[in-house]
N, C-alpha and C positions, 0 to 999 in steps of 0.2 A: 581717743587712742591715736597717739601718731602712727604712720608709717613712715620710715626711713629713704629716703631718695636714694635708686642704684647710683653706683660710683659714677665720675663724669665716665671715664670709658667705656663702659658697659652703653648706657647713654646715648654716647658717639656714636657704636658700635651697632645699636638697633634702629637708629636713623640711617645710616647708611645702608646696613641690610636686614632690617627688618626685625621682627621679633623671634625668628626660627631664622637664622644666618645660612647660607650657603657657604659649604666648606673653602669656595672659590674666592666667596667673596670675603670670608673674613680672615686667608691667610694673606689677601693684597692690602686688607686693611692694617693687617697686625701688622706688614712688611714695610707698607708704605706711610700709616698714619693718616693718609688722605681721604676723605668720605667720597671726593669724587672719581679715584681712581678706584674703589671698592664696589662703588654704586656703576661704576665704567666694566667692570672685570664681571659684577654678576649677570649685566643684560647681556654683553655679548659672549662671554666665554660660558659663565656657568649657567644661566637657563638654559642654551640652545644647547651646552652640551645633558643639563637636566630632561631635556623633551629629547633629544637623541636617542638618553637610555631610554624612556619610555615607548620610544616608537619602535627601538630593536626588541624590549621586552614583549611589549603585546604582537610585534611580529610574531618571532619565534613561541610565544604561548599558542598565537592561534593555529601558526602551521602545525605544530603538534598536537594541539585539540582537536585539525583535522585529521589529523592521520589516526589516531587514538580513533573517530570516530569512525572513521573507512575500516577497521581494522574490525573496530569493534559490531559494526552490522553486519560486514560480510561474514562474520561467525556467527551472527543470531539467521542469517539470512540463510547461508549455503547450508547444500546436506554433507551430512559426513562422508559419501563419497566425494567430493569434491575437495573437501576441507582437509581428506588424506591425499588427494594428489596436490594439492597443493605447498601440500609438506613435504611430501618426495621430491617435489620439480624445485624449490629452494633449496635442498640440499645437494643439488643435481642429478637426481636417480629420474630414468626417463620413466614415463608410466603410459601405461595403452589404454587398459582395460578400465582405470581408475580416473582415468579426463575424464569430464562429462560436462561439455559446454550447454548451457541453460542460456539461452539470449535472456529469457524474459526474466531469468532468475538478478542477470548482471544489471536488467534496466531497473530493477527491484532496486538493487544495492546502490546504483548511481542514484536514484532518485530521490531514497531515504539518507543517505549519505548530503547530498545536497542541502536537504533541506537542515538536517542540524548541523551542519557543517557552517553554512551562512549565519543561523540563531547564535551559534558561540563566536562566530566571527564578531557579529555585531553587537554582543555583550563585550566581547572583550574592547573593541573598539571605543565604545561608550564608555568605559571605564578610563580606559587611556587619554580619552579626550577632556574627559572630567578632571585627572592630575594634570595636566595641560593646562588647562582651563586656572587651575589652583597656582601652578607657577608664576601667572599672570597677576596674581591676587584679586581674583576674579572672585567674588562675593557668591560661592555655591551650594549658601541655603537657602535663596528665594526659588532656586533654577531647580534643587532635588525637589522640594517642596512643592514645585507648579508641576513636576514631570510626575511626581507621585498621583498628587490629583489628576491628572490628565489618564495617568494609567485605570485608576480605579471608576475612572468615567465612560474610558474605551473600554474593562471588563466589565459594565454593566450594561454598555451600550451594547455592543457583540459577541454577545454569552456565545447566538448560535453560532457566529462564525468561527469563534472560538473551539465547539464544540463538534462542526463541521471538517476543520484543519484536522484535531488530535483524532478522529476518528477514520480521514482521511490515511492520517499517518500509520493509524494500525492494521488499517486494508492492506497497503503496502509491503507491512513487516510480513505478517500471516499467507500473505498472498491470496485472496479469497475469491480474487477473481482478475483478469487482465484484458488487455486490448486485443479484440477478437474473442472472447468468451459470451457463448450464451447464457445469460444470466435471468434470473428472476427475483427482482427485487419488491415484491409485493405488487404494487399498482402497476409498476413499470416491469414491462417482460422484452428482453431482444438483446442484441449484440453489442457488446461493449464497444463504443467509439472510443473515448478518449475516458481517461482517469487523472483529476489533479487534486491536489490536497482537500479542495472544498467541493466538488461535485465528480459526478460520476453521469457521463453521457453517453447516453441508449438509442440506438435506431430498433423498434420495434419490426415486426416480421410485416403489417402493412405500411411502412416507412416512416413514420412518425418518429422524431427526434423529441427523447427524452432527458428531461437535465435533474439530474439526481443530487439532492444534497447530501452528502456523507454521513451528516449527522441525524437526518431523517433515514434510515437504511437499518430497521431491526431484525432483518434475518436476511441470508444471502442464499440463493439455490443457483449453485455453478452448474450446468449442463454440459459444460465442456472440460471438467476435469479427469486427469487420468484417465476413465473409462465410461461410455456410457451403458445399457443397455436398452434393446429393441423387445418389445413388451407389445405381445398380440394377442386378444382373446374371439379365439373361431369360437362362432356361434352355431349351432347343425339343429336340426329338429329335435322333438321330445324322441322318436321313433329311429335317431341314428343308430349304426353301429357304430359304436367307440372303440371298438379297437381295429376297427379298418378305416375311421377318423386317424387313431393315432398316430395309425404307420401311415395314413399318407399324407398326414402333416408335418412328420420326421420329416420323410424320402425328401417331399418338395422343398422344407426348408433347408434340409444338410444340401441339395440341388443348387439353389439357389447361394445359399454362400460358398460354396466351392467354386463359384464363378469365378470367370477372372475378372468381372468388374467387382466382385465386391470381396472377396478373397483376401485381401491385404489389408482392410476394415477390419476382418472380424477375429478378436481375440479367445473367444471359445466357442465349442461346435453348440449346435444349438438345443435346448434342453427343453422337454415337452414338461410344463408341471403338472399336467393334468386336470381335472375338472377342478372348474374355480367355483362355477355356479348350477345348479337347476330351476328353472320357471317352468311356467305355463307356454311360454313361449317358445323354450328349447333349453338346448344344453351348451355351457360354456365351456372352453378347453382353451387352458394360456401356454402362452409358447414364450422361450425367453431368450435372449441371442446378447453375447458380450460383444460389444464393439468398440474404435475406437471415437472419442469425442468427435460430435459433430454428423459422423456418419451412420448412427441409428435413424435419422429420419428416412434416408434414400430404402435403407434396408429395409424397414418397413412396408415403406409403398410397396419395394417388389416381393417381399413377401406375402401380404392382401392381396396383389392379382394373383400370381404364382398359385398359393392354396384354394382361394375363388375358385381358380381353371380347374384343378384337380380336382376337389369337390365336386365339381359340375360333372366333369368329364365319370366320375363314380359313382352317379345319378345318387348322391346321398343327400336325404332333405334337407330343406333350406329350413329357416325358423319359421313360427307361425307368427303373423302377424298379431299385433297388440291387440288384444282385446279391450273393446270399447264399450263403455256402459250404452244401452240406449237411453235415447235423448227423455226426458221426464215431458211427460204430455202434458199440454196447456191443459191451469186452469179454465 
């Protein structure tokens, strides 16, 4: 079967600029007839103004993928009080009651913002550099084809870092814990140092720095959020009275938080729940105190001295000691 030879012009026309023509370059050739003022007009007029638009497209794409994405976490991020002052303060209505500055809320939104903010930057960027790369007549199937295999080498090779990051990223979204939170993440228990995509760093309460990987982390206990409470259970003999126990575990604990040291800690007065247990040993009675994060440990301590004294001071029994089997006589 033959095929037909294109015209000589056509011909001409893909020697000089190729087989996909540049509109630059093929109305200097239609103008001029000359292959070298064609092949002269696409190197310096029409590719560099071809990679121009490329470089103002993926500009303006990415700055607006970032703003789409600041836009879009601080509404997965912020509470609706926020979210409506923030709507009255754009259309200029002042608000009082409706601010409500969150530092750690805002380091939340800069932090997650950041990180996909950069990811689409550097997608879009690799995209742009690849038409780039294609103006050049840069041969871009051996180059997708080694970055494919490279890719599929690094997700088998760093599943968990992989796994580490996106888990990183949903701490952040949720907030489940922050810098200065006492936390308890399984093995590791203490104060939150530092939080980054891939781990999560603990000083423990005997000093020990702990380095947490995100993706190892299956359950989180925040000790510092919103609210704590202070949880005591007085022990008195089998033979107390309990209800001169009760009032003078009230009296000393409402005492006690109405202090002015600790007055400004405590979010509810404090609540006797009454016997929790009976043994052999004696009788238990829990007492229960809303506070704020952080400050149920102090409350504690000075609630155990505090009812200690009063108990003592109301000569009512102490528990009995544990009863201990005797020791089994040598064979």
């Amino acid at each position: 079967m033959l095929i037909s030879a294109p015209p000589d012009g056509d011909a001409a026309l893909t020697d000089a600029c190729g087989e996909d023509p540049g509109a630059i370059c093929e109305a200097v050739y239609d103008a001029t007839g000359s292959e070298g003022w064609a092949k002269a007009a696409d190197w310096f007029i029409g590719r560099p103004l071809t990679i121009f638009v490329i470089v103002a497209v993926a500009w303006i794409v990415a700055r607006l993928a970032r703003r789409a994405i600041r836009r879009g976490v601080r509404r997965l991020i912020v509470s609706n009080r926020e979210a409506a002052a923030w709507a009255l303060q754009r259309v200029g209505v002042e608000t009082t009651d409706a601010t409500v500055t969150d530092p750690r809320r805002e380091g939340r939104v800069a932090a997650v913002t950041t990180v996909l903010a950069s990811t689409v930057s550097v997608g879009v960027w690799l995209i742009a550099l690849i038409m780039i790369l294609g103006e050049f007549s840069v041969d871009l199937a051996p180059l997708i084809a080694g970055a494919g295999i490279a890719g599929v080498a690094l997700g088998f090779g760093a599943q968990s870092l992989v796994k580490d990051c996106i888990t990183g990223l949903f701490m952040l979204i949720e907030d489940q814990y922050g810098i200065g939170d006492d936390v308890d993440l399984g093995e590791a228990v203490g104060t939150v140092d530092r939080i980054t995509l891939r781990t999560t760093v603990l000083r423990s309460p005997d000093g020990t720095r702990w380095h947490v990987p995100n993706g190892e982390v299956v359950r989180v206990g925040n000790r510092s959020a919103s609210w704590q409470v202070a949880m005591l259970d007085i022990v008195v003999g089998p033979g107390a009275d309990l209800e001169l126990v009760s009032r003078l575990v009230t009296e000393t604990a409402t005492r006690v938080v109405e202090s002015e040291e600790f007055a400004a800690d405590v979010l509810e007065a404090p609540e006797l729940l009454g016997v929790e247990s009976i043994t052999a040993e004696g009788v238990t009675e829990r007492l229960r105190v809303k506070t704020r994060p952080g400050a149920q440990f102090a409350i504690q301590r000075a609630l155990r001295e505090a009812i200690k004294q009063a108990l003592d001071e109301a000569g009512v029994p102490p528990p009995r000691p544990p009863m201990v089997p005797p020791p089994t006589p040598a064979s």
